[in-house]
N, C-alpha and C positions, 0 to 999 in steps of 0.2 A: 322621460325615463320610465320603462315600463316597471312593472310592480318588484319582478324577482329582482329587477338589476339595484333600486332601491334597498331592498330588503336586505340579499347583499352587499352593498355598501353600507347599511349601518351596523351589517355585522362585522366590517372590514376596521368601523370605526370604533366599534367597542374594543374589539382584539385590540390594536394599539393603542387605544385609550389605557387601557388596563396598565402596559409596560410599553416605552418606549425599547425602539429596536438600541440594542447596544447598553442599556441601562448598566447588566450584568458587571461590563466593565469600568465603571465608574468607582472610586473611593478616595478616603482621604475626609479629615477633620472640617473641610472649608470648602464652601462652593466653590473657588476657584480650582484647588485639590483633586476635589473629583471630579471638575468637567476637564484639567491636561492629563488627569491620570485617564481616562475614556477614548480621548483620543491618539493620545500615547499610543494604546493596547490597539485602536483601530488602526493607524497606520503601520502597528507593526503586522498585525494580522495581513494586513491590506494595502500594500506599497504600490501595489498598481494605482488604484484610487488615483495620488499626487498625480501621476504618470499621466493619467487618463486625463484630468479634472485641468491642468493645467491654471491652477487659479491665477495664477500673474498677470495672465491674459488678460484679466476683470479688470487692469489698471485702468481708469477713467473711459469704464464702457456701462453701460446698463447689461445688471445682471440678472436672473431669473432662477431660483431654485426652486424645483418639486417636490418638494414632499423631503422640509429641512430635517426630520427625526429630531435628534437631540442635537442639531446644530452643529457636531465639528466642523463639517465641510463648509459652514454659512458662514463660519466664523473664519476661513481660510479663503472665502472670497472676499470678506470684509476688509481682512487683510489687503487684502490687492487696494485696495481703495477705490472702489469702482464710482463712476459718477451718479448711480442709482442702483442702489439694492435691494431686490426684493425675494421674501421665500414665503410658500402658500405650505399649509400640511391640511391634513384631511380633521386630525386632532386637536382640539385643545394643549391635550400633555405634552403633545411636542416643540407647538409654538411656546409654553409655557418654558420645555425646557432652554430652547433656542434663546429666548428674551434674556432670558439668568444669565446664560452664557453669556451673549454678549454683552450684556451689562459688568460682571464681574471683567473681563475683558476689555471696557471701555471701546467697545463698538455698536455701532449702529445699522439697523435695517427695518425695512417696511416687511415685517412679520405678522401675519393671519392667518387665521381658519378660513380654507378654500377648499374647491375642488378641483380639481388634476382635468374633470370635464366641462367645468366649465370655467374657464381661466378669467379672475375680474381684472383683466385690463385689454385695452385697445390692443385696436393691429398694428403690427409694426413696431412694436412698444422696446424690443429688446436686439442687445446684439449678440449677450449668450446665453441660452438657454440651456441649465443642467437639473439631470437626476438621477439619483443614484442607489436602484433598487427597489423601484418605487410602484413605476407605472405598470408593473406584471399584476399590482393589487387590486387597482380599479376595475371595475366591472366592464369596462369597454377600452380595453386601452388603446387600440386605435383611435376611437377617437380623444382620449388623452395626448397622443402623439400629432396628431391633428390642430390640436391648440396649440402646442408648442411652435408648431410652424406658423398656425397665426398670429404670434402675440410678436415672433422673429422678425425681426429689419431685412427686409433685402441686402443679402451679403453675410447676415446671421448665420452662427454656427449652434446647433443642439447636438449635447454630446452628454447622453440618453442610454443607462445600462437597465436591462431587461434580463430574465432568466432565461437560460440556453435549453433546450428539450432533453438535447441527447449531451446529458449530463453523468457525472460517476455521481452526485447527489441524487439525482433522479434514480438512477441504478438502484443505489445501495435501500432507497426510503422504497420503491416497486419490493425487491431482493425481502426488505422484512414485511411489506402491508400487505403483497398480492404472493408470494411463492410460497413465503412461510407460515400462513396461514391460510392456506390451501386455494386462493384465488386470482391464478395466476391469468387470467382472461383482464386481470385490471388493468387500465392502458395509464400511460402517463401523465397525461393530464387530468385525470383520476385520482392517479397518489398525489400529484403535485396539490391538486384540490383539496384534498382531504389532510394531508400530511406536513405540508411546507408551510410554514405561519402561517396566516391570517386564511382564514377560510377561501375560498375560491383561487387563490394563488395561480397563478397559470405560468407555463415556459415556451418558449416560440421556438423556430427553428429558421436557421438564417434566410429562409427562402419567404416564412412567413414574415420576420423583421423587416426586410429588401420591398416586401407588399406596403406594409403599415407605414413605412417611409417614402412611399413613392412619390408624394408630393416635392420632396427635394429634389434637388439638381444633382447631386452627388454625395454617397452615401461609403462610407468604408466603416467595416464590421473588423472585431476581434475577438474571438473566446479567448477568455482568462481563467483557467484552474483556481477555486477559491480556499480558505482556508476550511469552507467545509468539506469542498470535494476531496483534502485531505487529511479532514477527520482534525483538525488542530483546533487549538480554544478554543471555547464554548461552542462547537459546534454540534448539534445532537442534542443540546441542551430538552430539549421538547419530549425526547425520545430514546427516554433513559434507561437502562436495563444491561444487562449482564454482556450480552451482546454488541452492545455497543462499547464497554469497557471494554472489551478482548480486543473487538476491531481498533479500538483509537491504538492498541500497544502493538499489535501487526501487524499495522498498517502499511504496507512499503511504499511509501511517500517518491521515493527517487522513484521505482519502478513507472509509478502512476504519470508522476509527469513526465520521461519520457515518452509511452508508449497511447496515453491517454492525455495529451496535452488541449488536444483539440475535444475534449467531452469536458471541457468546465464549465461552471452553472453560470457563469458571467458571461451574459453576450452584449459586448461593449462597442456601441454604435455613434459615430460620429457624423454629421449629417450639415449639409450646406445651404441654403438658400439665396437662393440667386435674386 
């Protein structure tokens, strides 16, 4: 790893060290309280996610999560009762959070501190490989995606969500960092760097996704409109200002997903290995 990708990644890892993503929605008197009130608020946020993630699937399969965050989704494969489960994060805080959870929860999983580039385990290790939100952070995510098809079994499914380019999120965060104050030459993956969590952030566009997954056999892609691209809970949190209050209250939600259904920041990629 050359020096900058390093350096970036430990600034990748201080940012989520700081706050796990989703923290915001957690409360409640009792760990158990505040980790169903967190994921409550995420699938209501986030109903795709179940859609997508299909955890049932994990029933007596080996499973594989990148980059657990606070665990709801680890604890929704646990569920499945998989015959081996595993989930890597880049942080401390988030394996810390994941452990809690499923400990109050009465589940089990092989949870560490890992990296997304270099996966610790053999090839052929798994039969599904998920993540969700994850791999657009690391500093090489191809080759992030690249592991994941090695660690996959022949016949393995990785079902892999990345940030979409030509986003109303990307729009709107360009609309206040490059127009509104006056430098409007800033391209996209400029704002997304600077703007979108965790430093270096990137978003693809389904032609580069289709590149990064070529090692598969068969790849099927879906943008999904998120709840930031319409401005709903905590979205903006980072990027707060008067501005952003007006927009969240006229925001015409119906209009957006209509006419801009296909510019959502979720590019939600399903992927086969033969």
């Amino acid at each position: 790893m050359d020096e900058h990708c390093s350096s970036l990644k430990d600034n990748v890892r201080s940012f989520w060290n700081s706050k796990s993503c989703g923290e915001i929605y957690g409360s409640g008197h009792s760990e158990l309280e505040y980790y169903v009130s967190q994921s409550t608020e995420r699938y209501k946020l986030e109903p795709y996610i179940k859609q997508f993630a299909k955890f049932f699937e994990g029933a007596n399969k080996r499973v594989l999560e990148i980059g657990v965050g606070m665990g709801a989704d680890h604890a929704e494969w646990a569920k499945a009762v998989p015959s081996y489960l595993a989930g890597i994060d880049l942080t401390q805080r988030a394996v810390e959070h994941t452990r809690r959870r499923l400990s109050v929860l009465g589940l089990s999983s092989d949870v560490r501190v890992a990296d997304a580039e270099a996966l610790p385990f053999f090839d052929n290790s798994f039969d599904v490989v998920y993540s969700w939100g994850v791999l657009h952070h690391t500093p090489d995510t191809a080759k992030a995606i690249s592991e994941a098809f090695r660690v996959l079994r022949p016949g393995g499914i990785a079902r892999i969500m990345i940030y979409h380019k030509q986003s109303l999120t990307g729009y709107m965060l360009w609309t206040r960092y490059a127009l509104l104050t006056g430098h409007p030459w800033y391209s996209l993956p400029e704002i997304y760097a600077r703007h979108l969590e965790s430093p270096g952030t990137k978003a693809f566009t389904v032609k580069e996704a289709i590149l990064m997954f070529s090692e598969f056999s068969s790849v099927d892609l879906r943008v999904q409109l998120t709840f930031g691209d319409l401005l709903e809970g905590s979205a903006g949190q980072r990027h707060r200002g008067i501005l952003l209050s007006i927009a969240k209250r006229i925001w015409p939600r119906r209009v957006m997903k209509l006419l801009f259904k296909n510019h959502g920041l979720a590019l939600m990629i399903q992927a086969r290995k033969t």
